[in-house]
Backbone as a ProteinNet text record, in pm:
[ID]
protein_1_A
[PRIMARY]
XXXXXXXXXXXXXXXXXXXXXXXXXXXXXXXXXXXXXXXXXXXXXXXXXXXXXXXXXXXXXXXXXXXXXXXXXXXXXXXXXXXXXXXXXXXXXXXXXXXXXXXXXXXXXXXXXXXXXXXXXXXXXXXXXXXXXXXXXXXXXXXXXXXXXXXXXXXXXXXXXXXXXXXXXXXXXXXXXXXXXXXXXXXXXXXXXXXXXXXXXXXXXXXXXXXXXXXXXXXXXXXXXXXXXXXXXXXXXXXXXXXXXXXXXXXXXXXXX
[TERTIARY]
-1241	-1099	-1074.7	-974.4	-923	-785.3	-757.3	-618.2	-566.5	-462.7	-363.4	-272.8	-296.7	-229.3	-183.6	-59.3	22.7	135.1	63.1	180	163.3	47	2.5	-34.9	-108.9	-179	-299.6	-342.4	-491.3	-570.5	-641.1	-670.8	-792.7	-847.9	-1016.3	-1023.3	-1162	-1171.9	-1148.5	-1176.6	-1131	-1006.4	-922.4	-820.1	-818.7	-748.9	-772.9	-678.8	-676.6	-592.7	-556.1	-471.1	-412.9	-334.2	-396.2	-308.6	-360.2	-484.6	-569	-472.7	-456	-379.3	-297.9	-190.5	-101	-126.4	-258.6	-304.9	-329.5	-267.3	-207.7	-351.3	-456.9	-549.2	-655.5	-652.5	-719.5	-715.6	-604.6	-565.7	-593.2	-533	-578.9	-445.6	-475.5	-363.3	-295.7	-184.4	-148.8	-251.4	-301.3	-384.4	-517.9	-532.2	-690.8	-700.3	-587	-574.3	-544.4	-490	-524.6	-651.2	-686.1	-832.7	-941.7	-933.3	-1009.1	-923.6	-844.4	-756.6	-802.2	-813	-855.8	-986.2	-1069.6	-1198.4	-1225.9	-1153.3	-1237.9	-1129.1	-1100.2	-968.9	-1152.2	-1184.8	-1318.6	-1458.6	-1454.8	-1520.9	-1525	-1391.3	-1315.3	-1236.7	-1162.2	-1104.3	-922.3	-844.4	-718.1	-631.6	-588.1	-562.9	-556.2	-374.3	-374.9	-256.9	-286.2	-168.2	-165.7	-6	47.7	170.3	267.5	362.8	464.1	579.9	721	656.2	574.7	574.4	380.3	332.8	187.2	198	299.7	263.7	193.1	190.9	61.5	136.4	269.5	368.5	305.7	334.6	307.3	186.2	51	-44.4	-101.3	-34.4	-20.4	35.1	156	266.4	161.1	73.3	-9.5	-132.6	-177.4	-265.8	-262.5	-95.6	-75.1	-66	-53	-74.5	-232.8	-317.5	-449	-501.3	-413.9	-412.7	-288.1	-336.1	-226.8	-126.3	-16.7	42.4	19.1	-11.3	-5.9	-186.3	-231	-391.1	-400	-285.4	-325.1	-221.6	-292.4	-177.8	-106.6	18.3	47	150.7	70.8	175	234.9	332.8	377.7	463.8	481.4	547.3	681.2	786.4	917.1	922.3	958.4	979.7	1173.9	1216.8	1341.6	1384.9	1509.1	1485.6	1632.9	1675.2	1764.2	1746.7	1792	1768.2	1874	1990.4	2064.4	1979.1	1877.8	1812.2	1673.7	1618.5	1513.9	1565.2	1689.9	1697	1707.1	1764	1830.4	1678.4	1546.2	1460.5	1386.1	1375	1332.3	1318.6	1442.1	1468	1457.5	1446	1376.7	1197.5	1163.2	1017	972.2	1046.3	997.6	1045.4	1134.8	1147	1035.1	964.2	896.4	713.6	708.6	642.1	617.8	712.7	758.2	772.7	758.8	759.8	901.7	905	1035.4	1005.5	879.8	846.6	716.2	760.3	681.4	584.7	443.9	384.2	438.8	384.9	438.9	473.7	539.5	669.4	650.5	608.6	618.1	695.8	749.6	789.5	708.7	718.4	600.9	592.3	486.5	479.5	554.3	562.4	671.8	606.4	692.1	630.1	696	636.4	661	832.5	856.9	1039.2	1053.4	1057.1	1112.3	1070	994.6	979.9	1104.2	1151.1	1298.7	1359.6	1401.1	1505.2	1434.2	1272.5	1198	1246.3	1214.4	1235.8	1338	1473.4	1612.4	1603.6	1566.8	1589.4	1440.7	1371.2	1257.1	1357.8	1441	1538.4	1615.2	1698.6	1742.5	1677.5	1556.2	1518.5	1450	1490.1	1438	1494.6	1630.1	1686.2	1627.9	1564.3	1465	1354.4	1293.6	1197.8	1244.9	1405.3	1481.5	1539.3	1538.7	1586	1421.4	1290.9	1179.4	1164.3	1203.8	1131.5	1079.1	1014.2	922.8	852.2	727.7	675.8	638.6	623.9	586.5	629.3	656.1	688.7	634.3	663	590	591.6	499.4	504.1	370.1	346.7	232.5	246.3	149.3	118	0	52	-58.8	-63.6	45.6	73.6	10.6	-5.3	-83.4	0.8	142.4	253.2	328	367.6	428.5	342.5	182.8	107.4	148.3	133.8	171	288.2	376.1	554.6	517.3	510.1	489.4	438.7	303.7	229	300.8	406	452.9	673.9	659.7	814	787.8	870.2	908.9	904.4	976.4	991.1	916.3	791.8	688.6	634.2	538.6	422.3	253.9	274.5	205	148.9	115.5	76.3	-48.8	-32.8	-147.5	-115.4	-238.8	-286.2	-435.7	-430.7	-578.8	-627.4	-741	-848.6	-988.9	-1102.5	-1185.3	-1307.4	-1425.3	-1505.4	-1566.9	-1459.1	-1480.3	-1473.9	-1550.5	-1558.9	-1432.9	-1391.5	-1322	-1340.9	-1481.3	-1465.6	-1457.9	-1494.5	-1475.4	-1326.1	-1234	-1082.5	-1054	-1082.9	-1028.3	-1048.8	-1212.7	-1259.5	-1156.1	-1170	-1118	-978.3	-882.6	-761.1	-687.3	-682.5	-603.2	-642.4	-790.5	-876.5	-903.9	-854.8	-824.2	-701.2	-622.3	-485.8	-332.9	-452.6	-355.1	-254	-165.3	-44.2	-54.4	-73.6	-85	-202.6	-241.4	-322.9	-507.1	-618.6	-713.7	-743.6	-857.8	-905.2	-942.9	-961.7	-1025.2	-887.3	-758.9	-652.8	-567.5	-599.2	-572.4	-643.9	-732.5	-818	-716.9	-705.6	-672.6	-541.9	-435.6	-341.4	-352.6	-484	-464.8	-475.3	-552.5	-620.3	-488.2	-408.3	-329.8	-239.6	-188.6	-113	-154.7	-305.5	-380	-392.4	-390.5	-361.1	-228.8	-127.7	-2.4	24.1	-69.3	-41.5	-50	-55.7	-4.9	-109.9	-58	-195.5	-204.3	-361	-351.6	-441.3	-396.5	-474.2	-528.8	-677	-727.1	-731.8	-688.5	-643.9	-729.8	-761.4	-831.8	-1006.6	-1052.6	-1179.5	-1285.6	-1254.5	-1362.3	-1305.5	-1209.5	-1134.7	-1016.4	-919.8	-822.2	-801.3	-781.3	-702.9	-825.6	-954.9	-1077	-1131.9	-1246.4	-1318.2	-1428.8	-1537	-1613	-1587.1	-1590.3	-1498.4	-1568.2	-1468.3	-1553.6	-1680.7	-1683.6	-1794.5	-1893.9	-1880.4	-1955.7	-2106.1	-2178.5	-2317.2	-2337.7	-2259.1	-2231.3	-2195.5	-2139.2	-2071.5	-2067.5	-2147.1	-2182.3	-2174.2	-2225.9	-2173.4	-2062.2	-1930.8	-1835.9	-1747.7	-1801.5	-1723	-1764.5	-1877.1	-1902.9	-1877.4	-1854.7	-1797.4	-1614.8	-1555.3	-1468.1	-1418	-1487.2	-1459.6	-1462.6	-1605.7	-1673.4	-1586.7	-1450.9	-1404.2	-1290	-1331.6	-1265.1	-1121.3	-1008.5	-912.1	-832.4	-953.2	-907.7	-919.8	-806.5	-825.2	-895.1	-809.5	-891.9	-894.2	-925.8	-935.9	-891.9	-805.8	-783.7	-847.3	-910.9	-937.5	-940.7	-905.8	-867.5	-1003.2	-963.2	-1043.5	-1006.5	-1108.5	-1054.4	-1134.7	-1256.8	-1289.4	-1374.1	-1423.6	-1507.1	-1673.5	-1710.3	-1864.3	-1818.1	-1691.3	-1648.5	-1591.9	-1565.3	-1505.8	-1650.5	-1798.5	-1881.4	-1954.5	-1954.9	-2009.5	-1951.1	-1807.3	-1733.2	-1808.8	-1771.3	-1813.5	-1911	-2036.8	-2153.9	-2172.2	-2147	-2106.8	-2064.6	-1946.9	-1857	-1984.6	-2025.1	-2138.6	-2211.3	-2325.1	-2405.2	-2414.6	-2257.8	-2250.8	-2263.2
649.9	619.1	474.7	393.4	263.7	298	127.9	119.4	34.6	114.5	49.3	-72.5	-154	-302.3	-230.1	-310.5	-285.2	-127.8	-4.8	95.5	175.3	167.3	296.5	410.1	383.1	482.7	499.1	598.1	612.4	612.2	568.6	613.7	642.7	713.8	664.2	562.1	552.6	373.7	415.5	533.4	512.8	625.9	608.2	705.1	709.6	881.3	946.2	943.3	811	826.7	927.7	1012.6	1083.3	1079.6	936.4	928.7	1046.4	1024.2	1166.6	1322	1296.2	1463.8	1481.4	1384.9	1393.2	1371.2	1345.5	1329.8	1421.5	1434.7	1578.4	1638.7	1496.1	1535.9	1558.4	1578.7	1634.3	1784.8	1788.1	1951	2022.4	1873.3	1938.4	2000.8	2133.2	2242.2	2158.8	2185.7	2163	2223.4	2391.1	2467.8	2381.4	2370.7	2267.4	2176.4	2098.5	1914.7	2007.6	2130.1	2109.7	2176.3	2219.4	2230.2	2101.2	2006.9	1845.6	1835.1	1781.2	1709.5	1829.7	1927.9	1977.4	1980.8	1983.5	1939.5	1810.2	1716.5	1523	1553.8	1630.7	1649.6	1679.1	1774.8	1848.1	1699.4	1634.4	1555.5	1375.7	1424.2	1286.1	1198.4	1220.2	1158.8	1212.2	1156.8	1230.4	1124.7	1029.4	889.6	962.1	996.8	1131.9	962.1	924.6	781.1	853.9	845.3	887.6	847.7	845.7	753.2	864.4	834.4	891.7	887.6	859.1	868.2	925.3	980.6	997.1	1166.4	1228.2	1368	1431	1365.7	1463.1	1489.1	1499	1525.5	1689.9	1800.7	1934.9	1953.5	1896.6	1874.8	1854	1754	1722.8	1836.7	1887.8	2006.2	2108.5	2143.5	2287.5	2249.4	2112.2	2115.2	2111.8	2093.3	2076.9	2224.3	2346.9	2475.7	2537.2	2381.8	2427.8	2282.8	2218.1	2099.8	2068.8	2087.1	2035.6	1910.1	1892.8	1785.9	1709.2	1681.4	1575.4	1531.7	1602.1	1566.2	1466.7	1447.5	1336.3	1260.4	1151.5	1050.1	1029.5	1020.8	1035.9	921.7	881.5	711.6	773	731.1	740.1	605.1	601.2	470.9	519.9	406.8	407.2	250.7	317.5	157.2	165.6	226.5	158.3	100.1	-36.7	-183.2	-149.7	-63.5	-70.6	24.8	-24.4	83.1	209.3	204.8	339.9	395.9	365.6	454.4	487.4	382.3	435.5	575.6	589.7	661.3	789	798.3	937.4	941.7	856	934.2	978.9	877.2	941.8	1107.4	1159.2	1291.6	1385.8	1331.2	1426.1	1416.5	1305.9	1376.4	1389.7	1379.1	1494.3	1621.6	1674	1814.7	1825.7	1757.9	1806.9	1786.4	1756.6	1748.4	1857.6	1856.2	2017.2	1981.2	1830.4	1791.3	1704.1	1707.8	1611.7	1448.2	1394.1	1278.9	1258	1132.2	1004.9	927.4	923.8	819.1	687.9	637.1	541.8	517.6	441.4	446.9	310.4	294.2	156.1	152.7	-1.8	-63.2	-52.7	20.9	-38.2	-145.8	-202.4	-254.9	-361.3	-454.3	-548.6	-681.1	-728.3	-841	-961.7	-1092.9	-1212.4	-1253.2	-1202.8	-1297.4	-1150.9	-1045.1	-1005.3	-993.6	-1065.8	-1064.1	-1108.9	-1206	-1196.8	-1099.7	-1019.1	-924.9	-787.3	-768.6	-678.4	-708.7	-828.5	-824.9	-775.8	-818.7	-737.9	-611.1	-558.1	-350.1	-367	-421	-387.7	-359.7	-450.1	-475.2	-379.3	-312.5	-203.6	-90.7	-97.4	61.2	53.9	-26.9	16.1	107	162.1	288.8	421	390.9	513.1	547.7	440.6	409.8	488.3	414.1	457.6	652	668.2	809	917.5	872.8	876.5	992.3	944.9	1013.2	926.8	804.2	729.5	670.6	647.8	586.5	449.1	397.1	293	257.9	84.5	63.4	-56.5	-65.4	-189.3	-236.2	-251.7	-262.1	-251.1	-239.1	-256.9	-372.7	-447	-577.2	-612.2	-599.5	-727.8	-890.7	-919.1	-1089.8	-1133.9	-1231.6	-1342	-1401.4	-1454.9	-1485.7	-1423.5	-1265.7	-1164.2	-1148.5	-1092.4	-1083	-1207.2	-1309.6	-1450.7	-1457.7	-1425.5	-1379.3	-1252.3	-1163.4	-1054.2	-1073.8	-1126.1	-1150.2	-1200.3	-1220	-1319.3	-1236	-1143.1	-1028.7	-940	-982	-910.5	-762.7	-739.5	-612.5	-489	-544.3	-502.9	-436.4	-320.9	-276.6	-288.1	-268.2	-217	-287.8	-356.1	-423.1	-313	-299.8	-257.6	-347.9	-404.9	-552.8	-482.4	-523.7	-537.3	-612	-579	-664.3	-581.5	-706.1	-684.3	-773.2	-799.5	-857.2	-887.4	-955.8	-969.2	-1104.6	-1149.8	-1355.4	-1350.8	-1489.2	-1532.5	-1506.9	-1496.7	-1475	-1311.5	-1243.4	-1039.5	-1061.6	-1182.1	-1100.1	-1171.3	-1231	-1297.1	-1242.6	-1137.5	-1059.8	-919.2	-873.6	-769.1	-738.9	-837.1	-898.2	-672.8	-619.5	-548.5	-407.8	-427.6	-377.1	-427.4	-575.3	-622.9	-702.4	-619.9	-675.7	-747.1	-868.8	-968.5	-1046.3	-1046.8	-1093.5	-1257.1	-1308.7	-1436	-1475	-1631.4	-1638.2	-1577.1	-1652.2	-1577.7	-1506.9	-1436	-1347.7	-1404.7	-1524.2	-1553.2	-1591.3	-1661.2	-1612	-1549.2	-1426.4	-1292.9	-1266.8	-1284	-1233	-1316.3	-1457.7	-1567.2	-1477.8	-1454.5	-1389.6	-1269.8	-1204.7	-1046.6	-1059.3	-1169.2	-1256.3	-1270.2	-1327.4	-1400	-1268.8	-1145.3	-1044.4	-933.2	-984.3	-870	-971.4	-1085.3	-1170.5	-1113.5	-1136.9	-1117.5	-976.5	-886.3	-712.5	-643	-701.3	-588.3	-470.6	-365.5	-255.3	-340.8	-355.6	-389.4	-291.1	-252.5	-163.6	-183.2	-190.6	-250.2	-137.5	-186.8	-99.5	-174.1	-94.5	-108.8	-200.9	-133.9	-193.2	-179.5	-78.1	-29.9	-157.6	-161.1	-218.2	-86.7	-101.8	27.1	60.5	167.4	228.7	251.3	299	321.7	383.5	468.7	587.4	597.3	534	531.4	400	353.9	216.2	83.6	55.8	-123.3	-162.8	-137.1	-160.8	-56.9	70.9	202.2	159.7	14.8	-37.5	-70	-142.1	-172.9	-81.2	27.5	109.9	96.2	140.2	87	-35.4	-140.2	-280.6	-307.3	-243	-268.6	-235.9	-100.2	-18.1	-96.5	-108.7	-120.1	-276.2	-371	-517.1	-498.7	-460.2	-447	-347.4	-238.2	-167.2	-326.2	-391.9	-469.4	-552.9	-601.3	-733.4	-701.1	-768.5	-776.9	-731.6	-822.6	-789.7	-655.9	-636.9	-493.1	-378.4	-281.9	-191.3	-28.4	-15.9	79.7	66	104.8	110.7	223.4	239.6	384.3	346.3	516.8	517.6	636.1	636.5	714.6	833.2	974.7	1049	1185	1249.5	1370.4	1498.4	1499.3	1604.1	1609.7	1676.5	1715.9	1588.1	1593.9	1509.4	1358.8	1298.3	1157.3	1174.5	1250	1258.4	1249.5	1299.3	1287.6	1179.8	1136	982.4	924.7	893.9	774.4	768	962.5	949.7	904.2	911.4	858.1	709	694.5	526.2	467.3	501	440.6	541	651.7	667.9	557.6	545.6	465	309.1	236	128.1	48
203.4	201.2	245.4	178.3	181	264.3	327.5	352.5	263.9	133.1	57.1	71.1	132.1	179.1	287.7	348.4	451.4	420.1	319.7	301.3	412.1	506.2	565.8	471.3	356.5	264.7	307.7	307.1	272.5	150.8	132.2	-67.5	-112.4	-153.6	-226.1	-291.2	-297.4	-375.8	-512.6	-564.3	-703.3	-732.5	-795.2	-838.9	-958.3	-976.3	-1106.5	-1232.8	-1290.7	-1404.9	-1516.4	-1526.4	-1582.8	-1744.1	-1781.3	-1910.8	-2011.1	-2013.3	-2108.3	-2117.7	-2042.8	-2007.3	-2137.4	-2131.8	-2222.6	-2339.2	-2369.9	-2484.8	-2593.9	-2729.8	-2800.1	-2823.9	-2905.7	-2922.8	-2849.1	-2765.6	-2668.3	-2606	-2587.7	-2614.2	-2461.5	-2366	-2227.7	-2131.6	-2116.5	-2112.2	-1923.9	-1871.7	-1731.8	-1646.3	-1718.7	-1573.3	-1604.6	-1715.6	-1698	-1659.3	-1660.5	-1581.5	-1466	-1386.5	-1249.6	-1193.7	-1239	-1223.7	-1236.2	-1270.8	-1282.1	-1161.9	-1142.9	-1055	-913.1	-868.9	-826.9	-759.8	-840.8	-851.9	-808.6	-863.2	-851.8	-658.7	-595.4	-468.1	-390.3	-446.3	-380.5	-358.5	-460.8	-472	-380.7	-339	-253.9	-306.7	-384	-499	-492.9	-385.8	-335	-434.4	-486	-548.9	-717.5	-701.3	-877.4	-943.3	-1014.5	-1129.7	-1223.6	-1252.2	-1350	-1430.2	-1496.9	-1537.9	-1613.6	-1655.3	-1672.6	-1839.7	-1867.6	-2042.3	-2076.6	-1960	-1994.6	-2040.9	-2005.9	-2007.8	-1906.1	-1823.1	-1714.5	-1614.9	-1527.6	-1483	-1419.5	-1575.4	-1529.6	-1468.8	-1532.9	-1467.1	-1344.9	-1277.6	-1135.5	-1037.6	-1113.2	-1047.1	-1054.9	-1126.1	-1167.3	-1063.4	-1035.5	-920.8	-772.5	-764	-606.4	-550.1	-670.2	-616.1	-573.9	-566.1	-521.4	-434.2	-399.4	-317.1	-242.7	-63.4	-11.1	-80.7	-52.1	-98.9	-21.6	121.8	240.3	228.8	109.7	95.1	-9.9	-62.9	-214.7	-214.2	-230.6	-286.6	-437	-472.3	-637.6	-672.6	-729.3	-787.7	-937.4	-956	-1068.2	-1107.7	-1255.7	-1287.7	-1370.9	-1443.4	-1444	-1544.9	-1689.2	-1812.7	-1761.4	-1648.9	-1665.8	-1595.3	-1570.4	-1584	-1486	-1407.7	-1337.4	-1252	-1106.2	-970.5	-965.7	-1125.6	-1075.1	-1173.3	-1294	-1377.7	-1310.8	-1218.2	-1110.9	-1033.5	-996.4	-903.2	-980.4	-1116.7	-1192.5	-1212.3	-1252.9	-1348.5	-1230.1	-1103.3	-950.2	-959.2	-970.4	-931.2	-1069.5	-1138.2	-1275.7	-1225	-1195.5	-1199.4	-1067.5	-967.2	-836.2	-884.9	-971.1	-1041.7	-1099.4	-1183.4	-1254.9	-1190.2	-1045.4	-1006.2	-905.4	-894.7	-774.1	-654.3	-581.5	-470.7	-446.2	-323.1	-257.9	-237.1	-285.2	-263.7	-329.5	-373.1	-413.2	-335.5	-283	-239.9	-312.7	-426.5	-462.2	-627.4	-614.7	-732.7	-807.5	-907	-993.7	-1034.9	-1105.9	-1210.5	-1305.9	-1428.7	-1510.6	-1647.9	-1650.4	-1758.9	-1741.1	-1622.3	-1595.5	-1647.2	-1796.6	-1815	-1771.5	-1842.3	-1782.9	-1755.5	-1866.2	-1934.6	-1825	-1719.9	-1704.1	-1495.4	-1470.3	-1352.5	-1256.7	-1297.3	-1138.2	-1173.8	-1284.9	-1189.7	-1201.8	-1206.3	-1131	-1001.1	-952	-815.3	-733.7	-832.9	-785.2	-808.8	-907.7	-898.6	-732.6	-716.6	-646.6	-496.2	-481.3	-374.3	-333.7	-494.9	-491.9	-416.9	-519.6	-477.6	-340.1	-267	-106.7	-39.3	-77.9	-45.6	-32.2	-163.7	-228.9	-104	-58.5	95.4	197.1	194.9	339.5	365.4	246.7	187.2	234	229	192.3	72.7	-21.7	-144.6	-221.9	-178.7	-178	-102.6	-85.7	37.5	35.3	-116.7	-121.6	-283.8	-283.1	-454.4	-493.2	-621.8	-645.4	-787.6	-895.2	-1026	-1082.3	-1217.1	-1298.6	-1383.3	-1441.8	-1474.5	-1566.5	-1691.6	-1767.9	-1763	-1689.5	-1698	-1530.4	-1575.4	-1435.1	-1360.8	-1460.6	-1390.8	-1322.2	-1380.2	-1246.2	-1165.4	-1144.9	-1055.5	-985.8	-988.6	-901.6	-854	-920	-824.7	-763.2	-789.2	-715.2	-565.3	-590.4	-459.3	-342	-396.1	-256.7	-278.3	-312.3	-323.6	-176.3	-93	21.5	-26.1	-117.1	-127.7	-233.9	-258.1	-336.5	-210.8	-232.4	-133.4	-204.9	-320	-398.4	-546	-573.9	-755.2	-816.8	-906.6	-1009.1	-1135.5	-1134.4	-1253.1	-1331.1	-1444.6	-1559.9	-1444.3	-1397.4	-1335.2	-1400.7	-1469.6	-1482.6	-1496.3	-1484.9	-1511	-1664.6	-1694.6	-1869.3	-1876.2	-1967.3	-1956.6	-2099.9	-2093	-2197.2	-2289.8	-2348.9	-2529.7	-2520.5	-2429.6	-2440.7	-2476.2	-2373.1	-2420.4	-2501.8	-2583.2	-2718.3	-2796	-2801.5	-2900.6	-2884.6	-2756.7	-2747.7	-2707.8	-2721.4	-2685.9	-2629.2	-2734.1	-2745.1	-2626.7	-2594.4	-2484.8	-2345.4	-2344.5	-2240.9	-2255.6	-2223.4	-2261.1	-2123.3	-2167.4	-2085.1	-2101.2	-2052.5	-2099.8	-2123.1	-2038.8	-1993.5	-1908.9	-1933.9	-1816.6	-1830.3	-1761.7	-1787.8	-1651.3	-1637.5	-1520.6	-1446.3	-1440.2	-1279	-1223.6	-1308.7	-1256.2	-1228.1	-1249	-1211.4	-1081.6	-1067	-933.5	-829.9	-876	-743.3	-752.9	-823.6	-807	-703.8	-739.2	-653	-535.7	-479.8	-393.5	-312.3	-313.2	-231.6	-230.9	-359.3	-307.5	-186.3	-182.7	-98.8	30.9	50.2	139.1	258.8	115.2	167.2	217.9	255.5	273.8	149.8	33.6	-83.1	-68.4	-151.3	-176.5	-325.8	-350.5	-470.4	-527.3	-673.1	-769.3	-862.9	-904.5	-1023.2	-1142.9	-1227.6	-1383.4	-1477.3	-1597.5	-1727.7	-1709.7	-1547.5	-1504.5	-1632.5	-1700.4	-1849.7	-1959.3	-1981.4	-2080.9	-2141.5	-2184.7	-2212.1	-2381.9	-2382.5	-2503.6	-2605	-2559.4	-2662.8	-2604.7	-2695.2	-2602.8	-2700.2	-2651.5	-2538.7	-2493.8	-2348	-2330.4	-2352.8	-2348.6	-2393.5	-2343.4	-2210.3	-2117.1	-2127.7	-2248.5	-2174.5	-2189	-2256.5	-2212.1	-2058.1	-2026.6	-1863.6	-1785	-1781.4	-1720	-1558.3	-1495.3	-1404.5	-1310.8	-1379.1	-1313.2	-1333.9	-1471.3	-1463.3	-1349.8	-1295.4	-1196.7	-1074.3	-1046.4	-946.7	-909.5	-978	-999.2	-934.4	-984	-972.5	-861.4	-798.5	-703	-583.9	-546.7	-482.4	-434	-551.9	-547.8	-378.6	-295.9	-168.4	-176.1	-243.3	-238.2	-352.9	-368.6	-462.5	-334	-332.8	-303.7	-328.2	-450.2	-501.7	-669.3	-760.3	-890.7	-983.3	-1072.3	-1168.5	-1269.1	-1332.6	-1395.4	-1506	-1579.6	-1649	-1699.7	-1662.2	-1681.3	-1724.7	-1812	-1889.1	-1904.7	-1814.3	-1774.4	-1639.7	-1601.4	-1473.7	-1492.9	-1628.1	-1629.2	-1602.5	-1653.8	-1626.5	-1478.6	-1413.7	-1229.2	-1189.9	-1225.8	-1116.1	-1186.4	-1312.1	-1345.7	-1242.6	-1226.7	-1110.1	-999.9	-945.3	-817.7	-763.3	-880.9	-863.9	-790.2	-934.4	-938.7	-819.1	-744	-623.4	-510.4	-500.2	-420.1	-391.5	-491	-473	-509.3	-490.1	-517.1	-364.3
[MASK]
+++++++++++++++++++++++++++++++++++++++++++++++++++++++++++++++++++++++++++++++++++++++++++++++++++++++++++++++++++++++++++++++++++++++++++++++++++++++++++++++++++++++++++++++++++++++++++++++++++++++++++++++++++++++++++++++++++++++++++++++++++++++++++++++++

């Protein structure tokens, strides 16, 4: 277990991305995503990401009936762009989660042309904090330039950024697999660098490369994970997983790294 910047979280180093779930073709039922989610809980793996558009919502709700709730941490994210539509979709998916609270709560997908007035709904929703049906907030990020405003937003707790060990020509080749907004990766790191400086929890996303299966890296596998777990100001890493053999590949991996 990690300490998440300054939230007072606890976390595993790696957390269990949940986009798969919702995935049609895949055909993975709520009681079977809580049974994985369950399972990677048994394995040391408390750190459940999830988002207002992945589908994995019931999933999560179907595993906390076999996992304390005060045993896992559950981030979820939010594409809407105002703190009174943060607060209405807030309380649709603690319904649909079955719980009274949020560990932590993104912005998601916050791009460049839209970082200052992230910062203002970010302002807003500190209520949400004070209320506690959130414990912590923050945003998600393909751009180098919000990661770089962010890092230094009073009222952020939390960033999750693409961080990966990919050289320049991987993301030119693989633009749409490492999908950065702006900016290259080593300035992204100096970015995470100074948000994890500043207290942030920072979260490393698309460590494989995203949106392909088997992943970009699945020759590397290994040094990808374990590169990116390593990097100091990373806290912990998601990663997206869809059955029980990819939860004890990780675990492996972050074992014996």
């Amino acid at each position: 277990m990690v300490r998440l910047g300054s939230t007072g979280l606890k976390v595993s180093k790696i957390g269990f991305g949940t986009f798969d779930f919702g995935v049609p073709s895949l055909n993975i039922s709520p009681e079977k995503g809580a049974r994985i989610l369950a399972e990677s809980y048994r394995f040391g793996i408390n750190f459940w990401d999830s988002s207002d558009d992945y589908g994995s919502h019931p999933h999560i709700s179907s595993a906390l009936k076999h996992v304390p709730r005060n045993k896992v941490i559950i981030s979820t994210k939010t594409y809407t762009k105002s703190s009174g539509k943060a607060e209405r979709n807030l309380r649709g998916i603690l319904k649909e989660l079955g719980t009274n609270y949020i560990d932590i709560f993104l912005l998601h997908y916050v791009t460049s042309d839209w970082a200052k007035d992230a910062q203002r709904v970010l302002n807003q929703m500190k209520n949400l904090k004070a209320s506690r049906a959130v414990r912590a907030i923050g945003l998600s990020t393909h751009s180098v330039a919000v990661a770089e405003k962010a890092a230094q937003f009073d009222e952020l707790d939390v960033i999750m950024a693409v961080c990966c060990k990919a050289d320049p020509e991987q993301i030119r080749k693989f633009r749409m697999h490492i999908p950065l907004e702006d900016g290259s990766m080593d300035q992204m790191f100096h970015a995470l660098r100074l948000a994890h400086n500043n207290g942030k929890g920072v979260v490393a996303m698309k460590v494989l490369g995203g949106g392909v299966r088997p992943p970009l890296f699945a020759e590397d596998y290994q040094q990808a994970v374990e590169a990116a777990s390593h990097m100091e100001f990373v806290d912990s890493i998601v990663i997206g997983m869809k059955d029980l053999d990819e939860v004890k590949k990780n675990v492996k991996v972050i074992a014996s790294s």
